[in-house]
C-alpha positions as CSV (number, residue, x, y, z in Angstrom):
1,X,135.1,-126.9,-110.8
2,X,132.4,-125.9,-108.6
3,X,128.5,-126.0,-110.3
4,X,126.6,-122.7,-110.5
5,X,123.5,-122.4,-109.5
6,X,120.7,-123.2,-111.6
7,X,118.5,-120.7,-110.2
8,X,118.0,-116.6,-109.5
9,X,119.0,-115.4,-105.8
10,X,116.7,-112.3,-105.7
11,X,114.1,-114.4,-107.8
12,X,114.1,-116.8,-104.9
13,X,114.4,-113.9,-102.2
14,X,111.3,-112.2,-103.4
15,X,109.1,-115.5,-103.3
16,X,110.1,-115.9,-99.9
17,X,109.7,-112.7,-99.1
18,X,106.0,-113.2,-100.0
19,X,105.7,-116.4,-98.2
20,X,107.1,-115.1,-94.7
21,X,105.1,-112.0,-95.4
22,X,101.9,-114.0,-95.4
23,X,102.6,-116.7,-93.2
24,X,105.1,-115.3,-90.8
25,X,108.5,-116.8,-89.8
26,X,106.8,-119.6,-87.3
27,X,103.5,-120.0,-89.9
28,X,106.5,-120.7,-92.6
29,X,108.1,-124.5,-92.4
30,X,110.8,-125.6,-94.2
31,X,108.9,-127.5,-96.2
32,X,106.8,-124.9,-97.8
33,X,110.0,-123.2,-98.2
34,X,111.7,-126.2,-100.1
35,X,108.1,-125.9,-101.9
36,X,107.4,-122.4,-103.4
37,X,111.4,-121.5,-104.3
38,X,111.8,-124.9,-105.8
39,X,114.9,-126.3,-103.5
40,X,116.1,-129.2,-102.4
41,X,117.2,-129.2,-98.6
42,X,120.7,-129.3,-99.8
43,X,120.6,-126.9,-102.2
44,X,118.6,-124.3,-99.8
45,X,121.2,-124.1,-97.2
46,X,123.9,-123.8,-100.2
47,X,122.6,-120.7,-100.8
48,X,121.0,-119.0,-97.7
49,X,122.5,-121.0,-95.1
50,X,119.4,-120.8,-92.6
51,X,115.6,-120.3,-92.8
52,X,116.7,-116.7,-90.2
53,X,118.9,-115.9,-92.8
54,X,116.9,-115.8,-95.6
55,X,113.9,-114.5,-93.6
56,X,116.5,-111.6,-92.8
57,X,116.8,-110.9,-96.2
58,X,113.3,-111.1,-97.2
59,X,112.4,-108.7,-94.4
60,X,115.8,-106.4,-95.7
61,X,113.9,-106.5,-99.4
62,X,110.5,-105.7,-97.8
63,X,112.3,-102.7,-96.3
64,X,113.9,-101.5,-99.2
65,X,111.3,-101.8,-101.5
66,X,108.5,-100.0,-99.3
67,X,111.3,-97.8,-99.2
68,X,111.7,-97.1,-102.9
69,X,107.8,-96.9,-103.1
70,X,108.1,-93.9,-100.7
71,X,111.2,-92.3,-102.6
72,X,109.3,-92.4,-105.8
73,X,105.9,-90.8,-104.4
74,X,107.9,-87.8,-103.1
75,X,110.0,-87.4,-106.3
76,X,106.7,-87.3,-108.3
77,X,104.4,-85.6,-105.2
78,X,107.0,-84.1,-102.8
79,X,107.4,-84.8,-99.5
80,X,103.4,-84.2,-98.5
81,X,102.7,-85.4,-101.6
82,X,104.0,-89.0,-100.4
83,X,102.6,-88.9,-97.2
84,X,98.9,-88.2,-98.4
85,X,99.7,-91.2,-101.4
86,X,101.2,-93.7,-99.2
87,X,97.9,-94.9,-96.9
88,X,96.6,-95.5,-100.0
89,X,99.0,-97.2,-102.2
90,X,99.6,-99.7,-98.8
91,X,96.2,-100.6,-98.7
92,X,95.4,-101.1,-102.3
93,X,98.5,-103.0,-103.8
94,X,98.4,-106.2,-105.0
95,X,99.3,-109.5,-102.6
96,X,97.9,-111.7,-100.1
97,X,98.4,-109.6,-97.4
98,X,98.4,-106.1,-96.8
99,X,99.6,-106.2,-93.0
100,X,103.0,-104.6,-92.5
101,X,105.7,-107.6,-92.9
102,X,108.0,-105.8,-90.4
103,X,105.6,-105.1,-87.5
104,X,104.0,-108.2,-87.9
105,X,107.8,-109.8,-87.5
106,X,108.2,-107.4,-84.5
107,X,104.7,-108.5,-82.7
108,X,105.9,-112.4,-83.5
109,X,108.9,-111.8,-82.1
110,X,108.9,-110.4,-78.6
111,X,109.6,-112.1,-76.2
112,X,112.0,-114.1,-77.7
113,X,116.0,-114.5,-78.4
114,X,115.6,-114.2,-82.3
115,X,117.6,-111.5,-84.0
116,X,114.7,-111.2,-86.2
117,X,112.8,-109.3,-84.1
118,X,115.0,-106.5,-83.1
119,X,116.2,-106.6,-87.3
120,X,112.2,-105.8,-87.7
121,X,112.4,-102.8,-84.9
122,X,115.1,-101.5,-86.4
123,X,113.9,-101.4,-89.6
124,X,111.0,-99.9,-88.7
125,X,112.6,-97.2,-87.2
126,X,114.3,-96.4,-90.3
127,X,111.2,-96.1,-91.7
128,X,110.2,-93.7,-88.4
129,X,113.3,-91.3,-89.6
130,X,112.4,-91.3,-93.4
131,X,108.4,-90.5,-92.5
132,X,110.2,-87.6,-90.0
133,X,112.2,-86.3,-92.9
134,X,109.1,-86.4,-94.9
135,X,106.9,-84.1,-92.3
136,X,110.5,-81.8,-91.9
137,X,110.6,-81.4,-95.4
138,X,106.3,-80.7,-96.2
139,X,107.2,-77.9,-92.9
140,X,110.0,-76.6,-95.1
141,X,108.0,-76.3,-97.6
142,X,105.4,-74.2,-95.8
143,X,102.4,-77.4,-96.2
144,X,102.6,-78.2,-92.3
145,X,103.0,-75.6,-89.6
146,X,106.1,-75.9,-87.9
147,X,104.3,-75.8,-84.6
148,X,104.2,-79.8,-85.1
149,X,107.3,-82.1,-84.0
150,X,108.5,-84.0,-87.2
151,X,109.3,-87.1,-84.8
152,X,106.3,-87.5,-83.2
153,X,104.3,-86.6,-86.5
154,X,106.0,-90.1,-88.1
155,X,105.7,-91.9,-84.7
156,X,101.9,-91.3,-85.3
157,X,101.8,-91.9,-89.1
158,X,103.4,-95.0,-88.8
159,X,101.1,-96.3,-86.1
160,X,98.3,-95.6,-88.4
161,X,99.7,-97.2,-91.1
162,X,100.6,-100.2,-89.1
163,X,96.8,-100.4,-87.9
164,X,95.2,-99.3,-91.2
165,X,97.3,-102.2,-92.6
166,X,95.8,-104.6,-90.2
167,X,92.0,-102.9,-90.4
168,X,92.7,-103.7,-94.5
169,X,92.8,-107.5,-93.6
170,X,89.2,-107.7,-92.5
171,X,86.4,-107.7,-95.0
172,X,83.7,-105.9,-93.3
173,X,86.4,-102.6,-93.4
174,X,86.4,-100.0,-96.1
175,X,90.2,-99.7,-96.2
176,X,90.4,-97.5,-99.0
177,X,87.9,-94.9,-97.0
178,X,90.4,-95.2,-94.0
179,X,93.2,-94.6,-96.3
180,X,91.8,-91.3,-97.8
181,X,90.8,-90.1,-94.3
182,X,94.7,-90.5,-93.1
183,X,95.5,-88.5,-96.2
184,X,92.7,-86.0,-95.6
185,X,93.9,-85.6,-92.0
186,X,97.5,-84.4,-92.8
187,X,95.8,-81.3,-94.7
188,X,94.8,-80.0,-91.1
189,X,98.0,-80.2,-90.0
190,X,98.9,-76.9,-91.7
């Protein structure tokens, strides 16, 4: 009879999750793997089979969970609601890192044969479609003018995100002023 794991999957996804979010998939050996979730060699590629495998599913539970950050934010807020909250709740959560783990996989990426790297594009263009439903539903809703194309309203948003992310890694930056000039900026949009 076969021994079950002594430890929890997701547990051990979110702690890598963490790690490659901080250190990146290069910056992140093996051994600091084997480290922070507590696994022998053996015992690691029993359960995630690869160090790209599990760094695909620690990008997959980045996405989701940004994701469900976003969902809730427009279930409390609506869709404009969300939009103006999220600059700020990227920038002042809790972590080690605020850059965006999925552009920052994208940027490490290029250039090579990984998988990971077009994984990371495509997730962030599923973020691209949710930020475009988003600015489609605050012009439904009579907050932005329709005179604006949703697509390229999310194209934008996310490239300030992605760059207000990265300005909230330096010191000398007031993040949290940046992030409430985003949101102040989508008020002119209607």
């Amino acid at each position: 009879m076969a021994r079950r794991p002594e430890y929890d999957r997701e547990a051990l996804i979110d702690a890598a999750r963490d790690l490659f979010w901080q250190q990146g998939w290069a910056g992140t050996s093996m051994k600091d793997l084997e480290r922070v979730l507590k696994l022998k060699p053996g015992s690691f590629y029993a359960a995630f089979g690869s160090k790209d495998a599990l760094y695909g599913l620690a990008m997959d539970r980045y996405a989701r969970d940004g994701s469900a950050r976003l969902a809730a934010l427009e279930a409390e807020f609506g869709a404009l609601g969300a939009l103006k909250r999220q600059p700020m709740a990227v920038v002042s959560g809790a972590g080690k890192t605020r850059a965006c783990m999925l552009a920052k996989t994208y940027v490490e990426m290029l250039g090579t044969n990984n998988d990971l790297g077009l994984k990371a594009a495509e997730r962030l263009s599923e973020m691209e479609t949710r930020f475009a439903a988003l600015f489609a539903a605050a012009q439904e809703n009579g907050d932005i003018s329709k005179d604006h194309d949703p697509k390229l309203l999310a194209q934008r948003y996310q490239s300030d995100l992605v760059g207000l992310r990265i300005m909230a890694e330096r010191a000398d930056v007031d993040a949290i002023a940046l992030a409430q000039a985003m949101a102040d900026d989508l008020d002119r949009l209607g």
